[in-house]
C-alpha positions in Angstrom: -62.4 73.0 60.2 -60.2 76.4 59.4 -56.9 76.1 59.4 -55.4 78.1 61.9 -52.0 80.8 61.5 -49.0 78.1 62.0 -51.3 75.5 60.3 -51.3 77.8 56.9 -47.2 78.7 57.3 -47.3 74.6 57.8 -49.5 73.9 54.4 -47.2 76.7 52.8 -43.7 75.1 53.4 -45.4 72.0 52.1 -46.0 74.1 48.9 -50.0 72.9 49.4 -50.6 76.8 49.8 -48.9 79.5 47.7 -49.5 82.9 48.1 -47.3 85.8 46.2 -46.6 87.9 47.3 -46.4 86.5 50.5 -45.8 88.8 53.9 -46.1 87.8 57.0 -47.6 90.1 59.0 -50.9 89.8 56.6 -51.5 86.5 58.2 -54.3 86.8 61.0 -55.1 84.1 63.8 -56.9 81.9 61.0 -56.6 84.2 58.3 -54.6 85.7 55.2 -55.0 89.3 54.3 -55.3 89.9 50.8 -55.2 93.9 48.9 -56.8 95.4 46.1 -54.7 94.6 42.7 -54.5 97.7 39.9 -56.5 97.0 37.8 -60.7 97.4 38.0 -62.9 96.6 35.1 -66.9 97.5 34.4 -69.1 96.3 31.9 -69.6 98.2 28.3 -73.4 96.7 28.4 -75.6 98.1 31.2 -77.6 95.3 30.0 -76.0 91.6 31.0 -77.1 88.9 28.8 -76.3 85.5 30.8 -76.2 83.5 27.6 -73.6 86.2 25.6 -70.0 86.7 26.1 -70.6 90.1 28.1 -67.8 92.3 27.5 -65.4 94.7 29.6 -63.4 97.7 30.2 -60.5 97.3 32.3 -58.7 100.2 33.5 -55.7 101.0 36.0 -56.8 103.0 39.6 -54.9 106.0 39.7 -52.8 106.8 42.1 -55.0 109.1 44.5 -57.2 106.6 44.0 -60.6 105.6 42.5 -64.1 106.5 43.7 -66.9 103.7 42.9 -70.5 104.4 43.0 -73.3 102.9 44.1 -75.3 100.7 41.4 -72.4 100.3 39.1 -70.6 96.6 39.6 -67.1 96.7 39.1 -64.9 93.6 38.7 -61.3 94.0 41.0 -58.6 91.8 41.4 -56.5 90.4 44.3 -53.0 91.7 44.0 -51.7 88.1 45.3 -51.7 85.4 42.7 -52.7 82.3 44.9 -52.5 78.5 44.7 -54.6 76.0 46.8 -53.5 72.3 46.5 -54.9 70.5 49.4 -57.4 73.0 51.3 -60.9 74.9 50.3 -60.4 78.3 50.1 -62.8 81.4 50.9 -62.5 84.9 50.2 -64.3 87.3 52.5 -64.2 90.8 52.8 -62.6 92.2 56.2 -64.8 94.3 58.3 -62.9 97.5 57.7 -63.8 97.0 53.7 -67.1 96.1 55.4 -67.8 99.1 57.1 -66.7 101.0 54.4 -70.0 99.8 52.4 -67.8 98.0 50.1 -69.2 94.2 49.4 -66.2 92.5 47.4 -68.1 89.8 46.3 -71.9 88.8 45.1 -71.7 85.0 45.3 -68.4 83.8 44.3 -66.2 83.6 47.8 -65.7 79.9 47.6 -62.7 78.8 45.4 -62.6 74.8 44.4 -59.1 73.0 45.8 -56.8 73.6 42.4 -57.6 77.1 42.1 -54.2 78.6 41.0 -54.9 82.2 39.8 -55.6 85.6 41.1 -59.0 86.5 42.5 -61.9 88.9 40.7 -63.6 90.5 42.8 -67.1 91.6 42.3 -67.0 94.8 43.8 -69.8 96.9 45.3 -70.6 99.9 47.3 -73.5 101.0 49.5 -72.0 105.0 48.9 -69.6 106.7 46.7 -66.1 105.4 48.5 -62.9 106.0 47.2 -60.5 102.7 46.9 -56.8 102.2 46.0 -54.7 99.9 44.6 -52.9 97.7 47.7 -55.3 98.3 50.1 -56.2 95.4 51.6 -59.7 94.0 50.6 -60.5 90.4 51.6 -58.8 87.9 53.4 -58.6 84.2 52.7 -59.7 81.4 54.8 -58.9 77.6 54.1 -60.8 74.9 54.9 -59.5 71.4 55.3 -61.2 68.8 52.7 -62.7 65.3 54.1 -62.0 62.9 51.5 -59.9 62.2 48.4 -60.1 65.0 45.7 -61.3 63.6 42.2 -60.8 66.5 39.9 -58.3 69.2 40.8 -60.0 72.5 39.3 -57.0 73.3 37.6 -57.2 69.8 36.0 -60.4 70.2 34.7 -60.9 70.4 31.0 -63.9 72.7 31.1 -62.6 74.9 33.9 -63.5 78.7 32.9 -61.2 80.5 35.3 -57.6 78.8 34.9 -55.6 81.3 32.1 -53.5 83.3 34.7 -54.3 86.8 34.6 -53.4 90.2 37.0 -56.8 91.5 35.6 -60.1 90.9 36.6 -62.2 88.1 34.5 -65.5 88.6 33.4 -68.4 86.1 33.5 -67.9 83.2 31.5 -71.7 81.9 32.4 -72.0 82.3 28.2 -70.0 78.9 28.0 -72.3 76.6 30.1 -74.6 74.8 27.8 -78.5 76.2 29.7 
């Protein structure tokens, strides 16, 4: 089940939902809209290496913005910092990002109920597009939970993504033991 506009303002006056900056006309029917951070980040490798500690380049989009390109992934970041308590929550792009050509993530739209953190994006484009900083990207979706959490992800000893960042994260698939 997705929780529904006065369900979210509900879960977020329960504190069980955070979202900073919060404004309330970026929350849709069943839906939270959420923008493009400043700060993108590529890879110094063309070559990934799943079992090394792939490195990045983060840089700030300028203020007439930033054109990516086609066959370059580019890690973004949410501009809200977001906290999820009691709900599962899903990042999607909207369709205007959509029709833009701009995926904003490759596999990674499901965050674990704990998640307290910015989202990176994994940003890419079907053309050369120009983006900019604020302009809304995704939009968040929660999902109510059946059954009694065990492990909170931001409880969890081995959890890669917790240190609270405004900058996009590269892969930590280096520290899983394959």
């Amino acid at each position: 089940m997705i929780l529904s506009d006065k369900h979210i303002l509900a879960e977020i006056e329960k504190g069980t939902i955070i979202i900073e900056p919060f404004n309330q006309d970026c929350l849709g029917t069943n839906s939270y809209d959420v923008h493009l951070g400043k700060y993108l980040a590529t890879y110094k490798d063309r070559v990934l290496d799943a079992k090394a500690h792939n490195k990045i380049d983060h840089f700030e989009i300028p203020k007439d913005g930033f054109v990516l390109q086609p066959g370059t992934l580019y890690l973004g970041v949410t501009l809200e910092y977001t906290e999820t308590h009691a709900h599962v929550p899903f990042l999607e792009g909207k369709s205007s990002t959509g029709r833009l050509g701009i995926d904003i993530h490759a596999t990674a739209g499901k965050g674990d109920v704990g998640f307290c953190n910015t989202w990176t994006l994994e940003i890419s484009c079907a053309q050369p597009v120009r983006i900019y900083a604020g302009m809304p990207i995704g939009q968040l979706i929660y999902f109510v939970v059946d059954g009694n959490i065990g492990n909170m992800y931001n409880t969890k000893n081995d959890a890669k993504y917790n240190n609270k960042t405004t900058k996009p994260v590269e892969s930590m698939m280096w520290k899983n033991n394959f």
